[in-house]
C-alpha positions in Angstrom: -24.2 -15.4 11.7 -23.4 -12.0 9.9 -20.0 -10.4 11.2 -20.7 -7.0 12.6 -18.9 -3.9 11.8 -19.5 0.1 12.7 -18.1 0.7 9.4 -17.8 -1.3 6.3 -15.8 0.0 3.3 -16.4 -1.8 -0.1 -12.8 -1.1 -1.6 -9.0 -0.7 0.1 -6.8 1.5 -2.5 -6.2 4.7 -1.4 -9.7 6.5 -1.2 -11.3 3.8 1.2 -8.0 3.9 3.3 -8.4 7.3 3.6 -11.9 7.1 5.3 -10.9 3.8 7.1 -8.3 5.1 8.5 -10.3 8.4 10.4 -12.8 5.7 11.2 -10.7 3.6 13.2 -8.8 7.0 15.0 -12.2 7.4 16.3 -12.2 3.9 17.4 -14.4 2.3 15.3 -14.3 -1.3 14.0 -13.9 -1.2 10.3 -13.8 -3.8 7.6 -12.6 -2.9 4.0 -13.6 -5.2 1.3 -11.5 -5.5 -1.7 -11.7 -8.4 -4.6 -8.1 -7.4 -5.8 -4.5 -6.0 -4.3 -4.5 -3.5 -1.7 -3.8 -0.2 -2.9 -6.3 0.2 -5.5 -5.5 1.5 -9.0 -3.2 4.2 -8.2 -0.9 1.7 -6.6 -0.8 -1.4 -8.7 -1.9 0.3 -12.1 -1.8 3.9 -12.0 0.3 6.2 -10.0 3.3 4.2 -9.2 3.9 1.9 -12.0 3.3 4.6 -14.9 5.2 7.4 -13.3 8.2 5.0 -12.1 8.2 4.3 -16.5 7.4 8.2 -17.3 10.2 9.3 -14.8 13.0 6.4 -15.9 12.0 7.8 -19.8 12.9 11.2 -18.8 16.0 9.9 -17.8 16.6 8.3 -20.9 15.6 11.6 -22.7 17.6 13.3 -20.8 20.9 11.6 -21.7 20.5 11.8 -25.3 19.3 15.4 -25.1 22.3 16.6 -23.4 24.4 15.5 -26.5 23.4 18.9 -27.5 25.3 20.6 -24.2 28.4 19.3 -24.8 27.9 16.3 -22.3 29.2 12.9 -23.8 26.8 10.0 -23.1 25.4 8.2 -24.9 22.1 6.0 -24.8 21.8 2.8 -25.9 18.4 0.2 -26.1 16.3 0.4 -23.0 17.0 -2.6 -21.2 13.5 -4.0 -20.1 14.7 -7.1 -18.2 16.2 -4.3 -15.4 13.4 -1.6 -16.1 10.1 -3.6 -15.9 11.6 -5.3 -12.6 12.4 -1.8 -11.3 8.5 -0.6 -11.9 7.3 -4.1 -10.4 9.2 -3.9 -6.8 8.3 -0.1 -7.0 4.7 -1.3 -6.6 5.5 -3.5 -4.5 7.5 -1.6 -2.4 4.4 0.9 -1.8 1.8 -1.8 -1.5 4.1 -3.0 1.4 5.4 -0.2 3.3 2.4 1.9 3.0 -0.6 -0.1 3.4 0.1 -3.2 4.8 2.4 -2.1 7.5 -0.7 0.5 8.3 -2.7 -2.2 8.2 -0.6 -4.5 10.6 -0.4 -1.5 12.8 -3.6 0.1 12.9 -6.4 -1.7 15.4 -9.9 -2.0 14.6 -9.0 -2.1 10.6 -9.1 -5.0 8.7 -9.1 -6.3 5.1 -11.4 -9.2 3.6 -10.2 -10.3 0.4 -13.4 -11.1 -1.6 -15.8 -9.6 -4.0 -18.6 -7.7 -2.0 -21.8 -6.8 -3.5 -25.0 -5.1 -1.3 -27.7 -7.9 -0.2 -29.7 -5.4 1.9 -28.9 -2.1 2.1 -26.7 -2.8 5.3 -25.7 -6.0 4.5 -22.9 -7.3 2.2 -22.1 -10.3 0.7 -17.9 -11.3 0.2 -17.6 -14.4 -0.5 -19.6 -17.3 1.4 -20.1 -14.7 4.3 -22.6 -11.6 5.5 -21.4 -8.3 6.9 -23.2 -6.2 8.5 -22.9 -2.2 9.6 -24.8 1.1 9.9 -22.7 2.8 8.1 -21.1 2.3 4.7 -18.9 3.8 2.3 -18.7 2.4 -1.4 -14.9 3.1 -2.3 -14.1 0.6 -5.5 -13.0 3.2 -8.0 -12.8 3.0 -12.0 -11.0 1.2 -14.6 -10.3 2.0 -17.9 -13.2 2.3 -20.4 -13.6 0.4 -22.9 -16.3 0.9 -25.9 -17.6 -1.3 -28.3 -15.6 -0.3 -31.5 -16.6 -2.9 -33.9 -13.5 -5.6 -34.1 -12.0 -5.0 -30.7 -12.5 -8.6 -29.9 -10.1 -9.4 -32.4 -6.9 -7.8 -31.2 -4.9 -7.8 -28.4 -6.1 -4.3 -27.6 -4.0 -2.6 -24.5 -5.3 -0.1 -22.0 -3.4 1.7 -19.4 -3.4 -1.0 -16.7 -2.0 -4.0 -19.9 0.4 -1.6 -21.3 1.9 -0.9 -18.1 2.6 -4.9 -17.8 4.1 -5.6 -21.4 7.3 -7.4 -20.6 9.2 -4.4 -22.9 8.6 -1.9 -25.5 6.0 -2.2 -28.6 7.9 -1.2 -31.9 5.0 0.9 -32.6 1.6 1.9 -31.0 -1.7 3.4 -31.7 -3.1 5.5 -28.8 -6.7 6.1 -29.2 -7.5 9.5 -26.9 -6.2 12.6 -26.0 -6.2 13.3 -22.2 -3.6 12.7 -19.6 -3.3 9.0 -19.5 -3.1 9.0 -23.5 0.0 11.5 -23.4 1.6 10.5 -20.2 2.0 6.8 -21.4 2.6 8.3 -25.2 5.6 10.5 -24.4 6.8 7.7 -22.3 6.5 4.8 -25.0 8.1 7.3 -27.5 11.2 8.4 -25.5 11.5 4.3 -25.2 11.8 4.3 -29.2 8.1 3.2 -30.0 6.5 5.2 -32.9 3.4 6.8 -31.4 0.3 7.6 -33.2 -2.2 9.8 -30.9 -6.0 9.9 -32.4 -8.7 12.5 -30.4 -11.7 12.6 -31.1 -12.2 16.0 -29.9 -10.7 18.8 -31.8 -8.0 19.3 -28.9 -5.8 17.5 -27.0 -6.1 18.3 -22.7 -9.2 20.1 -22.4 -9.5 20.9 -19.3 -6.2 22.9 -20.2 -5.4 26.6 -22.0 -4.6 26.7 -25.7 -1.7 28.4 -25.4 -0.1 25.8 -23.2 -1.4 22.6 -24.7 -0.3 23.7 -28.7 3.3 24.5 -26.9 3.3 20.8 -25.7 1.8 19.1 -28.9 4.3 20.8 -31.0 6.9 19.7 -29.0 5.8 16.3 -29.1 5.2 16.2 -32.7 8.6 17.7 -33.0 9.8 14.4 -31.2 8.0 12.3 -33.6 4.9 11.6 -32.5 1.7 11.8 -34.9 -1.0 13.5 -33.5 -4.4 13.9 -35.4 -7.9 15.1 -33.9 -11.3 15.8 -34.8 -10.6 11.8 -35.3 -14.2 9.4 -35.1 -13.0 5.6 -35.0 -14.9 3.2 -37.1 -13.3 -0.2 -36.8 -10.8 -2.3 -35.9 -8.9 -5.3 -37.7 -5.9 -7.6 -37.4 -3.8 -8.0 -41.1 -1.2 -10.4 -39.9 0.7 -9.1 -36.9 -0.3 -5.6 -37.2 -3.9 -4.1 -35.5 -5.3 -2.2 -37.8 -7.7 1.3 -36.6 -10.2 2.6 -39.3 -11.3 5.9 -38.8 -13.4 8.9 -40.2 -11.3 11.9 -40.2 -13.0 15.1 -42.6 -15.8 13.2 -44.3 -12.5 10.4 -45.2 -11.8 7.1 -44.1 -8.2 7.0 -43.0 -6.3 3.5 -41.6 -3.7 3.3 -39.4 -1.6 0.4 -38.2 0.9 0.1 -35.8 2.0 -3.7 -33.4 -0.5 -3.0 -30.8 -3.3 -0.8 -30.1 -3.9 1.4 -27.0 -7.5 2.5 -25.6 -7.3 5.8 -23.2 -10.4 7.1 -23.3 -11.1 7.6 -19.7 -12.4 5.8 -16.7 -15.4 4.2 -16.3 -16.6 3.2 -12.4 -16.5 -0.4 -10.8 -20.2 -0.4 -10.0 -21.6 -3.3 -12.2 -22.5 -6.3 -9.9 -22.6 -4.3 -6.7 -26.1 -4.4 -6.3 -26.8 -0.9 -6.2 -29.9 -0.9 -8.2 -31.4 -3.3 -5.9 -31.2 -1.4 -2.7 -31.6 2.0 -4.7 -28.4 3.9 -4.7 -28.7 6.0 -7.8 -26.1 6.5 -10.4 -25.7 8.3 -13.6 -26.2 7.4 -17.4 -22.4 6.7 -16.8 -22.9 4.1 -14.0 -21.2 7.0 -11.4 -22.6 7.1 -7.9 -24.7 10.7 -7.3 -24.1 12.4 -3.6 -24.8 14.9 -2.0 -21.7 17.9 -1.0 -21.8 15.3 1.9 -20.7 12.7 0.0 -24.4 10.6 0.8 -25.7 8.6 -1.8 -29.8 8.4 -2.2 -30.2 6.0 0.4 -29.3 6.8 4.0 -26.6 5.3 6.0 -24.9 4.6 2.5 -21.7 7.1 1.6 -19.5 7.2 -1.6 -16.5 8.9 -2.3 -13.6 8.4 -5.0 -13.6 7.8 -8.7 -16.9 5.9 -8.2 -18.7 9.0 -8.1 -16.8 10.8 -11.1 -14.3 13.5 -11.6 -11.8 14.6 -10.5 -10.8 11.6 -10.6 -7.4 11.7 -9.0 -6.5 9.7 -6.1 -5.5 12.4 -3.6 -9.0 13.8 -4.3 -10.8 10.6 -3.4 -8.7 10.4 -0.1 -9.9 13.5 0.9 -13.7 12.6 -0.3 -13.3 9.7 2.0 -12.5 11.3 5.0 -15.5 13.9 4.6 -17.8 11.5 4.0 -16.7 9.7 7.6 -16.5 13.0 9.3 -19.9 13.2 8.2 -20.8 9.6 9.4 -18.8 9.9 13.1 -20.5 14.0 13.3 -24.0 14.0 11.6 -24.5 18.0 12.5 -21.3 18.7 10.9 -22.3 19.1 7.4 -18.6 18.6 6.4 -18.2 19.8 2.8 -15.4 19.3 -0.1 -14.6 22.2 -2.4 -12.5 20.9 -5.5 -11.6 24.3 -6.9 -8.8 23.5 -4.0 -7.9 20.0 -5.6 -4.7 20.3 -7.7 -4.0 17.8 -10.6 -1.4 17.7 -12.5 -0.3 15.7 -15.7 3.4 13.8 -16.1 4.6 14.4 -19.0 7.7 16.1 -19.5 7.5 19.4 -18.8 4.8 18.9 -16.2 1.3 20.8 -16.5 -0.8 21.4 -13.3 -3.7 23.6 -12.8 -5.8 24.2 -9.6 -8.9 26.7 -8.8 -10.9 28.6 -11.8 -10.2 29.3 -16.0 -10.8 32.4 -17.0 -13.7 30.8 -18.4 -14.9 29.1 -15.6 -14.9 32.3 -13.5 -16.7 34.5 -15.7 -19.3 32.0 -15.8 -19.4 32.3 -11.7 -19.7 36.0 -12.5 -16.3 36.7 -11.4 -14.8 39.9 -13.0 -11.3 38.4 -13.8 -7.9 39.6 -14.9 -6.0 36.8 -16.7 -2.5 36.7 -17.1 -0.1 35.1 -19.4 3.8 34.3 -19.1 5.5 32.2 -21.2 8.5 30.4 -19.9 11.1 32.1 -21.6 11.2 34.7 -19.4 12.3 33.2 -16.3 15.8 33.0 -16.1 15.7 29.4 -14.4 14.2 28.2 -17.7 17.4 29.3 -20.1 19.9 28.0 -17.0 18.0 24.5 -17.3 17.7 24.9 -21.7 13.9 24.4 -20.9 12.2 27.8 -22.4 8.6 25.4 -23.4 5.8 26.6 -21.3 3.8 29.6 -19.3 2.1 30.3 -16.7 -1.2 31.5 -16.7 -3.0 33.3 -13.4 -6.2 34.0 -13.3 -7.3 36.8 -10.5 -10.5 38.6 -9.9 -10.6 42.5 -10.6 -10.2 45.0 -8.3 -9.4 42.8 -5.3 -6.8 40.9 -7.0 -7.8 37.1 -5.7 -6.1 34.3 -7.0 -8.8 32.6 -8.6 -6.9 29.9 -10.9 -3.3 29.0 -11.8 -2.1 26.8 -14.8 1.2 26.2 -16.0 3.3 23.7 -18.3 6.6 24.0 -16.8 9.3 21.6 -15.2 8.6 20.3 -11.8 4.9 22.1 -12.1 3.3 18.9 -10.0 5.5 20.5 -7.3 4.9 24.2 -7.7 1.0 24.3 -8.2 0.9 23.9 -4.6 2.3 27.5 -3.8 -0.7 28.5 -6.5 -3.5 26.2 -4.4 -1.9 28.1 -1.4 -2.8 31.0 -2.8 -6.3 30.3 -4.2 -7.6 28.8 -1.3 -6.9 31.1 0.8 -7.8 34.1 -1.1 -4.4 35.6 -1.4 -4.1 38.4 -3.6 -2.0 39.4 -6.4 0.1 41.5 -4.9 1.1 39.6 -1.6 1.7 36.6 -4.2 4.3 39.0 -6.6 5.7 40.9 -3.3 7.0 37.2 -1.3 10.4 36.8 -1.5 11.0 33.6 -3.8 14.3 31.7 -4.4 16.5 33.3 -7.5 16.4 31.7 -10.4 13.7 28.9 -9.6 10.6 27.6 -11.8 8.5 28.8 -9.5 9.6 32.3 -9.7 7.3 32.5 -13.0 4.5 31.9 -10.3 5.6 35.5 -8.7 5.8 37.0 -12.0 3.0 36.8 -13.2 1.3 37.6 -10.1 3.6 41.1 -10.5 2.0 41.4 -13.7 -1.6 40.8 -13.0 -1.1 43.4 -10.1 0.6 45.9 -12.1 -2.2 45.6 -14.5 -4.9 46.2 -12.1 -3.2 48.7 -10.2 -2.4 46.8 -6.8 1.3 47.6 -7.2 
């Protein structure tokens, strides 16, 4: 006999708990079906192993940077038998005292451990059993993407989930990409003494960021020894003895590159394949990504999706918040529930942090926004020269004449922290001038936030 459910959730990392969760408030019986750990990506692959690694490099950084200040340490070889430990009961430590002990403690919510794919388009199979429910929300996620570069098969090729389980440090690594994951994991393998090579194959690194910010950061990584090179197309890959070897066309040339290991971080591609979709006819893009609605419904009724199975932004907080609209929408069918992600910070760990939330200059203009777009580079905070950390800006972006925060970007220490003040801000359509005019703590990181708002005010006449 099928076990019956209101709710069933294919997935339980942190978008499907964020939906389950809500369900089961409302008193609903809910299942969540995951094939792997709980916790999802961000837990045992993502978030917490790569930013326990990116924040113990700063560290390390840190101690041989402030040679330079006078301070006498001194740092000696990472030592991976404590560090890799460290990262593993970090996971661990989350996995447990965040989503098992809700689990434990949360009635009507329940895991099954077992690959699910759809039968019927209300039934799922996990492992020798049926479920069954009226509603369902298909929560697996992504993994990395992988793409058939002729010789791949040949190597020992990393991505980010491998090379965040390599028992200690590669003496040298190839990082094919140019977006967060490619210079989060990059600046953390090089502080750890690897020598990074970076290859985009766009013409930039960080799109989705300004110019003025992102050739700040590359030269600072550059100046820290890493080898950066875009406009990069790869051809092939070999293995001559122990090295990996990466041919690639770069200006009409063919260039080669070796380094010990090879990294792919290219993006994310979604855990759809052998769900079954096409059978019951939930549509998906060229990309295999799940199309909804602004309600989060998929093209078959009944059937929700929310997370990095559906595409960008592709950030976990994001697909928490996806999840719970799409149930809203599933416990209040009148509701028409709705998620705007101009209001979805993100931000990139590296070292100094960049964060950005709402509109580009760009991107508004296209809206047909009238926009006033402001500048201010680091150095002229004052917190910046107390901490020796002048690399960086903030850029605001406001609409003309009524001064609306429209966008915020910045490359500055602890900007994962501040962008929030900026979401603050955008989403609630506070103005320039009320931004430069609240009283912020002197000297802080986050007065550059108020000071550019001063100037975009000033320059539109709102102060």
């Amino acid at each position: 006999m099928p076990r019956k459910y209101d709710i069933i959730v294919l997935g339980a990392g942190t978008t499907a708990f964020g939906g389950a969760r809500i369900a089961a408030a409302q008193g609903k019986k809910v299942v969540m079906i995951e094939q792997s750990q709980i916790g999802g990506t961000c837990v045992n692959w993502g978030c917490i192993p790569s930013k326990t690694l990116i924040h113990k490099a700063e560290m390390y950084h840190g101690a041989r940077k402030g040679e330079g200040w006078g301070l006498n340490l001194r740092a000696g070889y990472p030592d991976c038998g404590t560090l890799m430990p460290l990262k593993t009961n970090a996971v661990e430590t989350v996995r447990t005292t965040h989503y098992q002990r809700e689990l434990r403690n949360t009635p009507n919510m329940e895991v099954v451990h077992a690959r699910g794919r759809f039968v019927a388009p209300f039934e799922i199979e996990a492992g020798e059993e049926i479920f069954t429910a009226p509603q369902i929300l298909i929560a697996t996620g992504g993994e990395p993407r992988v793409v058939p570069i002729p010789g791949l098969d040949k190597v020992h090729y990393l991505t980010s989930y491998s090379a965040l389980h390599l028992p200690c440090f590669p003496e040298s690594i190839i990082i094919l990409g140019g977006g967060v994951i490619a210079l989060e994991m990059g600046q953390m393998f090089a502080r750890f003494g690897t020598r990074v090579t970076i290859l985009e194959r766009g013409p930039r690194l960080l799109a989705e960021f300004d110019l003025r910010l992102t050739e700040q950061f590359r030269a600072m990584l550059e100046a820290e020894g890493v080898r950066i090179l875009c406009n990069v197309d790869a051809l092939r890959v070999d293995k001559v003895g122990e090295a990996t070897c990466l041919y690639a066309l770069i200006n009409g040339a063919e260039v080669g590159f070796s380094a010990e290991r090879l990294m792919l971080a290219i993006g994310t591609q979604p855990l759809t394949r052998g769900l079954g979709l096409e059978e019951i006819g939930v549509q998906t893009d060229a990309a295999g990504f799940i199309k909804v609605d602004q309600q989060l419904r998929t093209s078959v009724p009944g059937i929700w999706a929310a997370g990095d199975v559906t595409g960008a932004p592709l950030i976990a907080p994001a697909g928490a918040r996806e999840a719970q609209i799409a149930v809203r929408n599933m416990l209040d069918p009148d509701g028409n529930h709705t998620i705007d992600h101009r209001y979805s910070p993100m931000a990139v760990f590296v070292d100094p942090e960049f964060a950005t939330v709402g509109l580009t200059k760009y991107q508004a203009e296209a809206k047909g926004y009238q926009v006033v777009t402001t500048f201010l580079h680091l150095d002229r905070v004052p917190k910046a020269h107390v901490m020796g950390e002048m690399l960086g800006g903030v850029i605001l972006t406001a609409e003309q004449g009524s001064g609306k925060v429209l966008g915020v970007q910045m490359l500055c220490p602890r900007a994962a922290d501040i962008i929030h003040e900026a979401t603050m801000a955008v989403q609630f359509g506070i103005n320039v001038a009320e931004l430069a005019t609240m009283v912020h703590v002197y000297p802080s990181i986050s007065d550059a936030l108020r000071q550019a708002a001063r100037e975009n005010a000033m320059e539109q006449g709102l102060l």
